[in-house]
C-alpha positions as CSV (number, residue, x, y, z in Angstrom):
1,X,0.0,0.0,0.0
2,X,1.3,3.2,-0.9
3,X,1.4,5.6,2.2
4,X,0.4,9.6,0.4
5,X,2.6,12.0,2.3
6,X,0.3,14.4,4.2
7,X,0.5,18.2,3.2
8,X,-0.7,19.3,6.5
9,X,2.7,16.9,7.7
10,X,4.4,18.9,5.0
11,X,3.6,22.6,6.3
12,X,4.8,21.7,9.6
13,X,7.9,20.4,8.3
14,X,8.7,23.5,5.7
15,X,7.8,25.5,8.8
16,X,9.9,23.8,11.6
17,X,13.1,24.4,8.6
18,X,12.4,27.8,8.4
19,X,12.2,28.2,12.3
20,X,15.8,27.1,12.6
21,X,17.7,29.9,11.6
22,X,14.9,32.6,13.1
23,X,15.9,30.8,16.5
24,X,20.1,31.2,15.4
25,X,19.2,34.7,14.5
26,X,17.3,35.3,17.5
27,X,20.2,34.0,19.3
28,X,23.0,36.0,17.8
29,X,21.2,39.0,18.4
30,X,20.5,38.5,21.9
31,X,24.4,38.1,22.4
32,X,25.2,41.1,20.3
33,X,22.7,42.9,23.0
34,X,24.5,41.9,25.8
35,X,27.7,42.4,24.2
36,X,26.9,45.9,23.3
37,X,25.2,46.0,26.9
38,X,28.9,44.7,28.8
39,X,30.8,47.0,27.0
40,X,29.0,50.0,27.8
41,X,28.9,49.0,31.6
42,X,32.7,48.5,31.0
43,X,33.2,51.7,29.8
44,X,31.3,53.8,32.5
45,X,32.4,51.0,35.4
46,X,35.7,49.8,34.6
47,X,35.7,45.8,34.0
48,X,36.4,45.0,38.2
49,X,34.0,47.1,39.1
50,X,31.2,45.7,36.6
51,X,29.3,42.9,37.5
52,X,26.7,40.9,35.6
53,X,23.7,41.8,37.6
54,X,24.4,45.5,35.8
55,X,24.8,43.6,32.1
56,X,21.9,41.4,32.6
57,X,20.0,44.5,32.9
58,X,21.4,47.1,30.4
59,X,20.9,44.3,27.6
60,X,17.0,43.9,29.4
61,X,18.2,40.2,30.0
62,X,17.9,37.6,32.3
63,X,20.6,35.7,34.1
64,X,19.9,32.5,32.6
65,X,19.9,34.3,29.5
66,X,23.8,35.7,29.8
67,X,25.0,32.4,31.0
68,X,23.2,30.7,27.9
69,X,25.7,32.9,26.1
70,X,28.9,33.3,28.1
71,X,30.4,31.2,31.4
72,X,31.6,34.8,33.4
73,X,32.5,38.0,33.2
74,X,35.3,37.8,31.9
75,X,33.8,35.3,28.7
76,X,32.2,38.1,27.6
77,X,34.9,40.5,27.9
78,X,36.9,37.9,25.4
79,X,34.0,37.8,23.4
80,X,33.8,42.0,23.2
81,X,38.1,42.2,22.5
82,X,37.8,40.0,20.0
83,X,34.3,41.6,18.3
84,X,35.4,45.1,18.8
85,X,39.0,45.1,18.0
86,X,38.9,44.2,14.4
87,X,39.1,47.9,13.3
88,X,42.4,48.5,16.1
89,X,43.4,45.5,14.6
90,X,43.3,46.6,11.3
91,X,45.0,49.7,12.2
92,X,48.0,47.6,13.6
93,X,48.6,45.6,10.7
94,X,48.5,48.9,8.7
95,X,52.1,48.7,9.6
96,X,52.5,46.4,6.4
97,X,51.5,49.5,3.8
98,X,54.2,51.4,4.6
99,X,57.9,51.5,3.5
100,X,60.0,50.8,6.4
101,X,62.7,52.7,5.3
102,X,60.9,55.7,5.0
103,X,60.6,57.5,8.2
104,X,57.7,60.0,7.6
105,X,55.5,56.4,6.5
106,X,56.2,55.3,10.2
107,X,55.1,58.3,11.5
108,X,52.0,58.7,9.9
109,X,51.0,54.8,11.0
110,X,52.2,55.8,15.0
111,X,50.4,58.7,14.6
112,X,47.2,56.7,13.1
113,X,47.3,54.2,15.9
114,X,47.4,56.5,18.2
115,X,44.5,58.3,17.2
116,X,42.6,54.1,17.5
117,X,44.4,53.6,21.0
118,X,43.1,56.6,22.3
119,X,39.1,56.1,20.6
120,X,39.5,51.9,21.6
121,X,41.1,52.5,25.2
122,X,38.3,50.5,27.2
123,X,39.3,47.6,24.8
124,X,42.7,48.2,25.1
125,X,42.7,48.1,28.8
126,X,40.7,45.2,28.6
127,X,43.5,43.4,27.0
128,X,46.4,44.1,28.6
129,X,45.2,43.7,32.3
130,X,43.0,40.8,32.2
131,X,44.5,37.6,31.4
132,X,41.9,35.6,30.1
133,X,41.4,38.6,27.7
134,X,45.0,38.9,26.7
135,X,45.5,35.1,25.7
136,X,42.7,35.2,23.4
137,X,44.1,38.3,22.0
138,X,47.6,37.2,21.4
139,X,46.0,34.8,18.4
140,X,44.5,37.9,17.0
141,X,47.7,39.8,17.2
142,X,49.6,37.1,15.2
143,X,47.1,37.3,12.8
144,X,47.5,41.0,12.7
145,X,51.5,40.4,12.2
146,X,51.0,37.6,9.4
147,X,48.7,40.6,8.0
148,X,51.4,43.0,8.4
149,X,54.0,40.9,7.0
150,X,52.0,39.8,3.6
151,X,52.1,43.4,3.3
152,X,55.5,43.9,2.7
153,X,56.0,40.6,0.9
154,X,53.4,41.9,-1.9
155,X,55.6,44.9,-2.2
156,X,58.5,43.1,-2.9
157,X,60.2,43.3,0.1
158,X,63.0,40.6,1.0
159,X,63.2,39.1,4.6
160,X,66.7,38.9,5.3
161,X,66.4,36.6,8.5
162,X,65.4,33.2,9.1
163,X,61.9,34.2,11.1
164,X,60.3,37.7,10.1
165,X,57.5,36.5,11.4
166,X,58.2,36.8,14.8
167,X,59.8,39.7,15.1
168,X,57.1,41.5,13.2
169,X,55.0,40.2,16.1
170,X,57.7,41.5,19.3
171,X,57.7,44.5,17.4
172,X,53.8,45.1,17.3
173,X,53.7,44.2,21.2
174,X,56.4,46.5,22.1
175,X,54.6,49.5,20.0
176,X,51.2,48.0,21.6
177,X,52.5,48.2,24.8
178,X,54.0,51.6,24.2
179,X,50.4,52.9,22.9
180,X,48.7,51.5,26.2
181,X,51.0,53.2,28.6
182,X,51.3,56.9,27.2
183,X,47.7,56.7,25.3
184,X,45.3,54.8,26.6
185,X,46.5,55.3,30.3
186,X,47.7,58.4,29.7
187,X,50.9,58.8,32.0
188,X,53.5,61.4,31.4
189,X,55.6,60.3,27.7
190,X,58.9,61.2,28.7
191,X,60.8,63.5,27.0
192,X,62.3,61.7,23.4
193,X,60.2,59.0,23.8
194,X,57.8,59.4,20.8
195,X,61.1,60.1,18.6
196,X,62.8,57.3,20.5
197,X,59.7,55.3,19.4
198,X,59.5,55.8,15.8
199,X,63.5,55.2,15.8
200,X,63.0,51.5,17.2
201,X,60.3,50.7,14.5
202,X,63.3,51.7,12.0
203,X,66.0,49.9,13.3
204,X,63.9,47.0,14.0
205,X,62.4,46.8,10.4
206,X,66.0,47.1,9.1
207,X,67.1,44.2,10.7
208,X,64.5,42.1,9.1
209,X,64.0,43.4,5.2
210,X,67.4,44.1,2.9
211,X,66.8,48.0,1.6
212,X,65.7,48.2,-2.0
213,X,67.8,51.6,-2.7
């Protein structure tokens, strides 16, 4: 006997597919609200001083909610470094589109991260004080070094040691670490250090690609 396939059976099939990815939408909106929600409370508050109680209800969300999404506090502080920071990212890596032998190209790309440090310091501090935050964020930043690096390789630039890689990468950290100090945390820049700064990136970059000229 040959069973006919029910259209009512159908509908509810057609419409259980289509309520799949409403739900994953559903879903990744609710964690980009209390994403947005943690990093504002972050901002105003400081990342000790926020708790989850105060995210939960920025975002209009309940606790079961937030931990349907992240584990702590500081999950969803990984989750915001790593969201938020492709643009700071992107300004890092645009160490690659300069010419390293060219000292007024290094300014400008200091002088360009500065101006992200400065607008990104929440995420910044984010990084560099919490842990759990800063080991996820050291994959990014070799990312952002590959990025860097493919750069100059597309340019025609030679690597004249063994690893560029990786001391594209120290170099980056060094300059990050630079930018959180006398940017985002805003202490006194002793006197020479900017020019001292920008002479390091030089030297650095000289080590690692032969000089076309």
């Amino acid at each position: 006997m040959t069973t006919v396939p029910s259209p009512v059976a159908g509908i509810a099939q057609a419409r259980a597919s289509k309520r799949g990815p409403i739900r994953e939408a559903q879903k990744e909106l609710t964690r980009r609200r209390l994403m947005d929600a943690g990093l504002e409370i972050f901002n105003e508050k400081g990342f000790d001083a926020a708790t989850v109680e105060e995210i939960t209800e920025r975002a209009n969300a309940g606790r079961t909610t937030f931990y349907s999404h992240f584990t702590s506090k500081s999950d969803i502080a990984v989750a915001i470094a790593v969201s938020e920071t492709v643009e700071l990212n992107a300004s890092v890596s645009a160490l690659g589109r300069t010419d390293p032998f060219e000292p007024t190209s290094l300014q400008d790309w200091l002088d360009d991260l500065e101006a992200r440090f400065r607008e990104d310091a929440m995420l910044v501090t984010l990084v560099m004080l919490h842990t759990e935050v800063a080991q996820e964020f050291l994959h990014v930043q070799e990312a952002t070094a590959r990025n860097a690096l493919d750069g100059w390789l597309e340019a025609g630039l030679v690597p004249e040691i063994e690893d560029p890689l990786e001391q594209i990468r120290l170099l980056l950290l060094l300059v990050n670490r630079w930018m959180y100090l006398y940017v985002t945390q805003g202490l006194p820049v002793p006197s020479g250090s900017r020019e001292g700064l920008l002479l390091f990136v030089q030297t650095h970059l000289a080590t690692v690609f032969a000089n076309p000229a």
